[in-house]
VEXZADREN-169606 format. One record per atom (N, C-alpha, C): residue in one letter; x negated, y, z. Coordinates in steps of 0.2 Angstrom, whole numbers, padded with zeros to 4 digits, always signed. Atoms other than C-alpha are relative to their C-alpha. Example, Ala and Ser with C-alpha at 12.3 -4.5 7.8 and 13.67 -1.06 7.14 Angstrom:
2
a-0004-0006+0000;a-0062-0022+0039;a-0004+0006+0000;s+0004-0006-0001;s-0068-0005+0036;s+0004+0005+0003;
***
This chain:
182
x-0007-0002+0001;x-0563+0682+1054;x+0005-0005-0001;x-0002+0005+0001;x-0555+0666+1054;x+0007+0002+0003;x-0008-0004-0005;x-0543+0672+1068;x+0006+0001-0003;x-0004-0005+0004;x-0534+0682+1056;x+0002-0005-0003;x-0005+0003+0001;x-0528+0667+1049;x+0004-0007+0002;x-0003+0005-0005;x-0516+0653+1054;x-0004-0007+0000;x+0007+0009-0002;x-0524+0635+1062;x+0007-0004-0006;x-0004+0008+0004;x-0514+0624+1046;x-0002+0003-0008;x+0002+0000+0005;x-0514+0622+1028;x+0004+0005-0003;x-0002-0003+0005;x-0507+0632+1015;x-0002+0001-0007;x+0002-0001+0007;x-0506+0634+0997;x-0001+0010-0003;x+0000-0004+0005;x-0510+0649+0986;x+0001+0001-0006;x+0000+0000+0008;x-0506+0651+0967;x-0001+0009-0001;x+0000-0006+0004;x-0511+0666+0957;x+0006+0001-0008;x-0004-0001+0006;x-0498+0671+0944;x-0002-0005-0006;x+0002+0003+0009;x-0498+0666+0925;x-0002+0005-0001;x+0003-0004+0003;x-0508+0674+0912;x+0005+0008-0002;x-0005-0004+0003;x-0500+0691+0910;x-0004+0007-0006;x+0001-0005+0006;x-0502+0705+0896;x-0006+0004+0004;x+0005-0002-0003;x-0515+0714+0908;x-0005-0005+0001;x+0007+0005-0001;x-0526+0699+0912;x-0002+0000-0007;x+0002+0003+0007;x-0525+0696+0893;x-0003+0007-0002;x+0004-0008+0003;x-0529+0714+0888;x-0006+0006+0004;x+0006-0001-0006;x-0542+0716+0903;x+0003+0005+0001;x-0004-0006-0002;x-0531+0731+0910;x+0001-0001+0007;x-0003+0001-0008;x-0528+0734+0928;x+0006+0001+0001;x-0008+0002-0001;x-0511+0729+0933;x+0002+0005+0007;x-0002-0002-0005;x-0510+0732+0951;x+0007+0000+0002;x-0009-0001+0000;x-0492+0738+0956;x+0005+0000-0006;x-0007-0003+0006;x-0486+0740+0939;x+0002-0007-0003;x-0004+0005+0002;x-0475+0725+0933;x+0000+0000-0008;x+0001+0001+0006;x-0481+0719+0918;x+0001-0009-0002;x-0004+0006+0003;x-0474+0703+0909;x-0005-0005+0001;x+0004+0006+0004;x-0481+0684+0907;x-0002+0002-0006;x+0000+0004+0007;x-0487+0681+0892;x+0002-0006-0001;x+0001+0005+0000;x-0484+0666+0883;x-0004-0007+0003;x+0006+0007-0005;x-0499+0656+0891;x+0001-0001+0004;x-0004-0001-0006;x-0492+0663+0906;x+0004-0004+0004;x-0008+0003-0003;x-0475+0656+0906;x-0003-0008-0002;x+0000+0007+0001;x-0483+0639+0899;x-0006-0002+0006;x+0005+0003-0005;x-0496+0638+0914;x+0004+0001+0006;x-0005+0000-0005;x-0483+0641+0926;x+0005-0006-0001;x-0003+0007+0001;x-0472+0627+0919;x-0001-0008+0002;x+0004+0007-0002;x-0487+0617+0920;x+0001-0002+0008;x-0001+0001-0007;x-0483+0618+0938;x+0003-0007+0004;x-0006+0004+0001;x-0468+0607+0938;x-0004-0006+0000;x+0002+0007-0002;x-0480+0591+0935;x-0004-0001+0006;x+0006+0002-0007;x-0490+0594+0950;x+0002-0005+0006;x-0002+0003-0003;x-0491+0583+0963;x+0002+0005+0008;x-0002-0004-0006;x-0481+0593+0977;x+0001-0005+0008;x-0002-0001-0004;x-0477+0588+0994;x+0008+0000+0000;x-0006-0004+0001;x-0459+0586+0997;x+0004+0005+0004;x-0002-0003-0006;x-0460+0594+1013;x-0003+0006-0001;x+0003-0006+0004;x-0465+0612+1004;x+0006+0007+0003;x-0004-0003+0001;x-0458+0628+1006;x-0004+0008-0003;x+0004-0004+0005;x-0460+0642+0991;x+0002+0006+0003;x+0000-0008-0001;x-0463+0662+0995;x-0005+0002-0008;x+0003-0004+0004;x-0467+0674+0983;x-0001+0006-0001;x+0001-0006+0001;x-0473+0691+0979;x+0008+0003-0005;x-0006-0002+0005;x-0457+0703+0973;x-0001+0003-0007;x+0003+0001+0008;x-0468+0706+0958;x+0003-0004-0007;x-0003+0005+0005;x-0460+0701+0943;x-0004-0007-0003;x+0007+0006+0002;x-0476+0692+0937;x+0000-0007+0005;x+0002+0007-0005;x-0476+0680+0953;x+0008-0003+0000;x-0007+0002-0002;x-0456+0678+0954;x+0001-0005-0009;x-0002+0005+0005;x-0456+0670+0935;x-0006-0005+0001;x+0004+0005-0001;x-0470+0661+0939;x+0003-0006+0006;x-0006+0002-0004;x-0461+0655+0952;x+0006-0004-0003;x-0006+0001+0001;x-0445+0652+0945;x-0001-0006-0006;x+0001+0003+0007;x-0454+0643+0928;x-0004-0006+0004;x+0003+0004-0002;x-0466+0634+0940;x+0003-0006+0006;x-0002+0007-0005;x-0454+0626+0953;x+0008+0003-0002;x-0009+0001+0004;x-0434+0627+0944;x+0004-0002+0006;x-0011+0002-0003;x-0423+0620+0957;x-0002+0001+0009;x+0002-0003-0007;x-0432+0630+0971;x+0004+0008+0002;x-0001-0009+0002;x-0427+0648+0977;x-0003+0002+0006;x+0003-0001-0005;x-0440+0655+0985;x+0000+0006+0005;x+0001-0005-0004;x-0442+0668+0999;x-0002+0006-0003;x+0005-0006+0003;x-0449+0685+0993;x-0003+0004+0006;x+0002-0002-0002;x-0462+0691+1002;x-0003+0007+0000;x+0006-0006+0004;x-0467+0711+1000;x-0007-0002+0002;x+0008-0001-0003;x-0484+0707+1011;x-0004-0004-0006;x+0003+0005+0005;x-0489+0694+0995;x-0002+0006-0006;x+0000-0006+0005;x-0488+0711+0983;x-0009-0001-0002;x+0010-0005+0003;x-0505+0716+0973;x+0001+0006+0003;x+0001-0004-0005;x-0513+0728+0980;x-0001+0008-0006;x-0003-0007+0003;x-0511+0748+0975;x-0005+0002-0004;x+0008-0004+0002;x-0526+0754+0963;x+0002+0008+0000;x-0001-0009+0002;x-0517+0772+0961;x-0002+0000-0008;x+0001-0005+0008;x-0523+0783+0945;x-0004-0009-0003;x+0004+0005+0003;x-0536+0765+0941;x+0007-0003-0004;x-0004+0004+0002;x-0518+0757+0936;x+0001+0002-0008;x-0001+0000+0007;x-0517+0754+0917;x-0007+0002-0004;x+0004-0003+0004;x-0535+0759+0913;x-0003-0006+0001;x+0004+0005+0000;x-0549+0746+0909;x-0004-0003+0006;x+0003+0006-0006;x-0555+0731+0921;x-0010+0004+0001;x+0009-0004+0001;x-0573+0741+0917;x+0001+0006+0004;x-0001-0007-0004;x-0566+0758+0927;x+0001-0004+0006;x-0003+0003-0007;x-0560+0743+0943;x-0007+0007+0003;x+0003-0003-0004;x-0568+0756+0957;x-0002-0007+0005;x+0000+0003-0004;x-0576+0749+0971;x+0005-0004+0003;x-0006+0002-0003;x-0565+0735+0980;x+0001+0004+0007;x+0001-0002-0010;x-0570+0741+0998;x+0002+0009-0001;x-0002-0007-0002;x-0562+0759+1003;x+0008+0001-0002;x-0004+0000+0002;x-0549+0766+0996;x+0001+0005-0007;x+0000-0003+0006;x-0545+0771+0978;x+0004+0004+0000;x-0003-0005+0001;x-0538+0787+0972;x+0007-0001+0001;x-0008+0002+0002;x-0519+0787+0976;x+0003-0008+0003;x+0000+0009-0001;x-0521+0768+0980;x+0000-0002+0008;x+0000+0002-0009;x-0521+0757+0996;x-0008-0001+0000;x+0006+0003-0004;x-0536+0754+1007;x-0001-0008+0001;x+0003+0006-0001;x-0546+0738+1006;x+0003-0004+0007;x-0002+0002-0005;x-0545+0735+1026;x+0009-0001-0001;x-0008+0000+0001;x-0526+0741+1025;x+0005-0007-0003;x-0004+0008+0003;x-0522+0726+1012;x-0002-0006+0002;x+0000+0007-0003;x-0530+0714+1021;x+0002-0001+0006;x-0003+0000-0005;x-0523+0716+1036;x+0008-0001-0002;x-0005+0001+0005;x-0507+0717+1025;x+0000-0008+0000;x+0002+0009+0002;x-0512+0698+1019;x+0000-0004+0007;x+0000+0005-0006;x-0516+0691+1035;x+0007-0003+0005;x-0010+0004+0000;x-0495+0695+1041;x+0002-0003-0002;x-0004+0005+0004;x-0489+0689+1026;x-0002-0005+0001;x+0001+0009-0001;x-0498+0672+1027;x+0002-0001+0007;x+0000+0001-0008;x-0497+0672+1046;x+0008-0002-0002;x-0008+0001-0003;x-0475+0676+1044;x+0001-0007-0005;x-0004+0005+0005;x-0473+0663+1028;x-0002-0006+0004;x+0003+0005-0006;x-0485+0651+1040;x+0006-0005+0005;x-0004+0000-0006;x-0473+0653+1054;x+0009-0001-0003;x-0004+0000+0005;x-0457+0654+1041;x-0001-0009-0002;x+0000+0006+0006;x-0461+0638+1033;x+0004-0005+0007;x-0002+0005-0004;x-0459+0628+1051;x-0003-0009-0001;x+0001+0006+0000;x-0471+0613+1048;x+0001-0002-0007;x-0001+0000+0007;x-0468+0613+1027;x-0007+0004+0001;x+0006-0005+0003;x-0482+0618+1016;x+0003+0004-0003;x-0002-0007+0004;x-0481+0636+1013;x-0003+0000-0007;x+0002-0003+0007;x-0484+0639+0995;x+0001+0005-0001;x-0001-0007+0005;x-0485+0656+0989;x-0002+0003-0007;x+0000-0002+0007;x-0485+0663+0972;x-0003+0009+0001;x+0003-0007-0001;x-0497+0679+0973;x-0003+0005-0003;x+0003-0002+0004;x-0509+0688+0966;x-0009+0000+0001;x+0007+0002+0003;x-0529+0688+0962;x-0001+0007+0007;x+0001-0004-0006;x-0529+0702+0977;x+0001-0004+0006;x-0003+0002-0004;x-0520+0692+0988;x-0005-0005+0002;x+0008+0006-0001;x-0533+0678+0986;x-0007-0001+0001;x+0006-0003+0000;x-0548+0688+0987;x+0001+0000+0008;x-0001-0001-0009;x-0541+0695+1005;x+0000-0006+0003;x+0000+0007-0003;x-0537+0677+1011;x-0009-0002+0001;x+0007+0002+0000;x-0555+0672+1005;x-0004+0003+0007;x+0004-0003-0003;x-0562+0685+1015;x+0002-0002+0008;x-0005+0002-0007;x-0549+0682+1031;x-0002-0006+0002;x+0001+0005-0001;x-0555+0666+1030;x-0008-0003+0001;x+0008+0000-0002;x-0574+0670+1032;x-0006+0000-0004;x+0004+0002+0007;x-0580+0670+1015;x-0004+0011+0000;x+0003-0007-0001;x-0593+0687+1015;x+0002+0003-0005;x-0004-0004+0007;x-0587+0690+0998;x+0004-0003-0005;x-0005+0003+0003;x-0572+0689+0987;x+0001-0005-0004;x+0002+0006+0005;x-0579+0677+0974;x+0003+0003-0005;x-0002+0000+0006;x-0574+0676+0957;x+0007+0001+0000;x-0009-0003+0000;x-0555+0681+0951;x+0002-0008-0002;x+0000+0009+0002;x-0547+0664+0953;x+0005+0000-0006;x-0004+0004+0004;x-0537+0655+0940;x+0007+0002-0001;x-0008+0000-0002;x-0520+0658+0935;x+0004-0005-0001;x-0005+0004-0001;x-0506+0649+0940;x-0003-0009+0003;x+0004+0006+0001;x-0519+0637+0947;x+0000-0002+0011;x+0000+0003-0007;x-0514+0629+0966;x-0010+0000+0005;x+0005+0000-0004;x-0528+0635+0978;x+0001-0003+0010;x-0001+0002-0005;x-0527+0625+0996;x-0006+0003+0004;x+0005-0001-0007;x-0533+0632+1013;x+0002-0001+0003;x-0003+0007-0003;x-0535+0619+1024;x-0006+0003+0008;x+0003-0001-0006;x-0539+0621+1043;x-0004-0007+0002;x+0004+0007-0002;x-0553+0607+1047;x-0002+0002+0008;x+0002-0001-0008;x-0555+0613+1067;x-0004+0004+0001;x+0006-0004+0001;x-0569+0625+1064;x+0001+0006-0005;x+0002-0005+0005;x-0566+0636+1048;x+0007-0003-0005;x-0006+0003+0007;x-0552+0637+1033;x-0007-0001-0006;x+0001+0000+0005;x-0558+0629+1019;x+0003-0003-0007;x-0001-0001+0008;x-0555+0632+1000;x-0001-0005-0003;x+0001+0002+0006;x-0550+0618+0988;x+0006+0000-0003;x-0004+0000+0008;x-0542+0617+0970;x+0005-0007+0002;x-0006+0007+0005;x-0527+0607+0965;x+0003+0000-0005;x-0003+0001+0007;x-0523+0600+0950;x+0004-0001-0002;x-0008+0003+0003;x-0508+0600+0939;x-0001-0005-0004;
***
């Protein structure tokens, strides 16, 4: 599935901690706050070692847009709807112990395939948007699962890190996944 994503690098960031990750609740579409952890690991942003040749997108999601705003201050980034989290339907606001299967599609919700073909645009237009700058996107733990898979990986892996710079790096053969530290 490599295809499906662009031959260059880009960044990924997953939000900050917000009131659903903290209270283990499915968020999905519903606009739910940073927490304080949140806003202070999005901050932490600011010390990282960036590129000055960058350019920031984000999901229209409140959670990524202050993540954003708190993680890069004298940026103003692009808004993305294709970086959005994905739809759970009726699952939204009940316990991470109720997630339905990822693959299909949940009651009211979007389809698996659906969002990842969704992901693969977004990365594709910010890709092509950015023009030679590294695209950074500010997304979500959905948004990083579909990449993963787009990217060849059989399964989503773990729910990555918040607010934590995930790099996918074209080596001639395959994207591969590393971590950057603030």
């Amino acid at each position: 599935m490599t295809d499906f994503l662009p031959k260059t690098t880009f960044c990924l960031i997953r939000h900050g901690e917000t009131t659903a990750n903290r209270d283990a609740v499915i968020a999905g579409r519903t606009d739910v706050e940073l927490t304080d952890t949140g806003r202070a690991q999005a901050r932490a942003l600011v010390g990282g070692e960036w590129p000055s040749s960058r350019m920031l997108f984000t999901s229209p999601m409140q959670r990524a847009r202050e993540t954003s705003e708190l993680g890069f201050p004298s940026e103003q980034p692009q808004v993305h709807p294709g970086l959005r989290e994905r739809d759970w339907g009726v699952f939204e606001g009940q316990p991470l112990s109720a997630l339905p299967p990822r693959e299909g599609r949940p009651e009211q919700g979007e389809d698996w395939k659906e969002m990842i073909d969704r992901v693969s645009a977004a990365i594709h237009d910010c890709c092509a948007c950015a023009q030679g700058r590294l695209p950074i996107m500010i997304c979500h733990s959905g948004v990083i699962r579909a990449a993963r898979i787009l990217a060849g990986d059989t399964h989503t892996s773990t729910r990555p890190e918040n607010a934590h710079p995930i790099y996918f790096d074209w080596t001639g053969t395959r994207h591969q996944e590393r971590s950057h530290d603030v």
